[in-house]
C-alpha positions, 0 to 999 in steps of 0.5 A: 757258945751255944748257950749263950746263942740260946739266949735269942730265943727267949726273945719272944717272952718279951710280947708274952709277958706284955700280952699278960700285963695288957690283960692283968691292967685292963688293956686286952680290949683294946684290938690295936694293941692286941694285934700288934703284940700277938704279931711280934709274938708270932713273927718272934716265935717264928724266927727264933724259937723254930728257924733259929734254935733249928738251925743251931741245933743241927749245925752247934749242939747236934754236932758237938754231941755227936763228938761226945758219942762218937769221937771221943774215946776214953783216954782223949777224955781222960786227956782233956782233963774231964772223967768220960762217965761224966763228960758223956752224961753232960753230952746225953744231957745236953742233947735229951734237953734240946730235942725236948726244947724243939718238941715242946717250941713246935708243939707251942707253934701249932698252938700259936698257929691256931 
């Protein structure tokens, strides 16, 4: 669920992508265009690379990693059919991967803020 959620924040590739292509054809001298897409961009960025991947962080991933730290001991693991060493490194992975998501959306925030 959570992956698939992910998904909403790539929406706002959609006006980086279309800022690079106004650029590669010749369009970046037009201001109209550039203001309406950088604005999308920002507005998209803003809803759903920070408030959005904020917030099902802390209430989807951040959660269900706790679980597989804290909750799960090995023989439910073993029960559940998966290996603990293995089920624990997917946990580790899954929660290194989004805490650096968060570092690098907001590091590009302040970027775009600029």
């Amino acid at each position: 669920m959570y992956g698939v959620l992910g998904l909403f924040l790539e929406i706002s590739n959609l006006f980086v992508n279309a800022r690079w292509f106004f650029f590669e054809h010749g369009l970046g001298d037009r201001p109209v265009i550039n203001l309406i897409n950088s604005s999308l961009l920002f507005i998209s960025y803003t809803i759903f690379r920070v408030v959005f991947h904020t917030y099902i962080s802390f209430t989807i991933a951040w959660p269900i990693t706790l679980e597989f730290f804290v909750e799960q001991s090995d023989a439910a693991i073993i029960k559940g059919g998966h290996i603990p060493w293995a089920y624990r490194t997917a946990g580790i992975y899954m929660w290194v991967t989004n805490v650096l998501s968060q570092f690098i959306n907001i590091y590009w925030y302040t970027l775009i803020l600029k």
